[in-house]
Structure formats: C-alpha cells, structure tokens
C-alpha positions in Angstrom: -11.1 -5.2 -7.4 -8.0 -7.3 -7.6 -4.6 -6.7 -6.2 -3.3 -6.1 -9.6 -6.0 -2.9 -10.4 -5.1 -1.8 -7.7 -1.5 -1.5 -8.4 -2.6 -0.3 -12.2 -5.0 2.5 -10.3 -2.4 3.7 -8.3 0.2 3.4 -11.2 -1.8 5.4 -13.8 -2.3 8.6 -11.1 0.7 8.0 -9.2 3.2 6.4 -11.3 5.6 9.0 -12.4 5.3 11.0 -9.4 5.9 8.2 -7.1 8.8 6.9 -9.3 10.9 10.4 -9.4 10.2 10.8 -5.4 11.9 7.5 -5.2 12.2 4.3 -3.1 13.3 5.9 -0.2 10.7 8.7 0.4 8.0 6.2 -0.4 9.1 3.7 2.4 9.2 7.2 4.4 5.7 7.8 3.3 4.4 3.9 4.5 5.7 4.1 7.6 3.7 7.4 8.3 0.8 5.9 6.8 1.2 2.9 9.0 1.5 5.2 12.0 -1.7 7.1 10.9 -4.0 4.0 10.7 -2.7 2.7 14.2 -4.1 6.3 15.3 -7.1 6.0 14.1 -7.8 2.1 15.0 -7.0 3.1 18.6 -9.3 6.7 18.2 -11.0 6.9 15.0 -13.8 6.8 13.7 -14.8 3.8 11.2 -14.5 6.1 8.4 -11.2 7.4 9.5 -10.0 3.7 10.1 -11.5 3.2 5.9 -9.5 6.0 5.0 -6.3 5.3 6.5 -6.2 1.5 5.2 -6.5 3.1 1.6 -4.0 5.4 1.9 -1.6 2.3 3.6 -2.7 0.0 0.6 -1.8 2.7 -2.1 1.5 3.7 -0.5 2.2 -0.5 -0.5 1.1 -0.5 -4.4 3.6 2.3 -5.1 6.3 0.5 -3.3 5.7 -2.5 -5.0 5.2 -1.1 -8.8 8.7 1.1 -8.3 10.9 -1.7 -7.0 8.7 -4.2 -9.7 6.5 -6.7 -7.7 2.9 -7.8 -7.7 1.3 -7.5 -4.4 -0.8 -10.7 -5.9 2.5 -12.4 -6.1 3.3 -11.4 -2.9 0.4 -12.9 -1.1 0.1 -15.7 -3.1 2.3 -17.7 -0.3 -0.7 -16.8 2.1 -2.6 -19.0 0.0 -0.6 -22.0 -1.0 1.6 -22.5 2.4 0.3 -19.8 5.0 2.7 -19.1 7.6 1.6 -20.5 10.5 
C-alpha cells in the first residue's frame, strides 16, 4: 500500500468526521496516539506496538488530508536530500 491509499482509506471512512472535528482536535488526537505507541514500545506486546503505529499513521493521514498534503509529498525529501 502506498502513502497515498492510505490517505484515500482513511479519507473515505474518516473524511467527513475528521473534517467537522477539526484541525485542532485531530492534532489533540496525534499527540495521544503518539503517547499510546511510546506505551506500548516500552511495555507492549508486538501486537500492541502494530496496533498503535496504525492508529498514529491514520491520525497523521487525517491531519494531512484536512489541512491538504500528501504524506508522499512529505517524505519525498527523505528520499531526494535525507536530512542528515
């Protein structure tokens, strides 16, 4: 799966719902998400760990279709001049 399906996956069961909570609540959202998958890298499970990036990686997508960025585009840079 590319970056981009997984924006359009998360768009087409998220989008409107996502969009009318807003920009704010979904940073709000992230940040917890981040904090759960630190959790459960220092005391999960593997399949916690699994679940926890997912959920990150969706809340990311949402952030980046509502404010109208590709997450491809985004880590293009890591390709063509990786910060070193």
């Amino acid at each position: 799966m590319e970056l981009s399906d997984v924006q359009s996956v998360v768009e087409r069961l998220y989008g409107e719902a996502d969009r009318d909570r807003g920009i704010p609540a979904t940073v709000a959202w992230l940040c917890e998400e981040l904090g759960e998958l630190a959790q459960a890298v220092r005391k999960g499970t593997r399949d916690e760990q699994l679940h926890e990036l997912g959920d990150v990686l969706a809340w990311l997508a949402s952030l980046a279709n509502q404010i109208d960025l590709s997450l491809e585009d985004a880590f293009r840079r890591y390709v063509e001049d990786p910060p070193l």
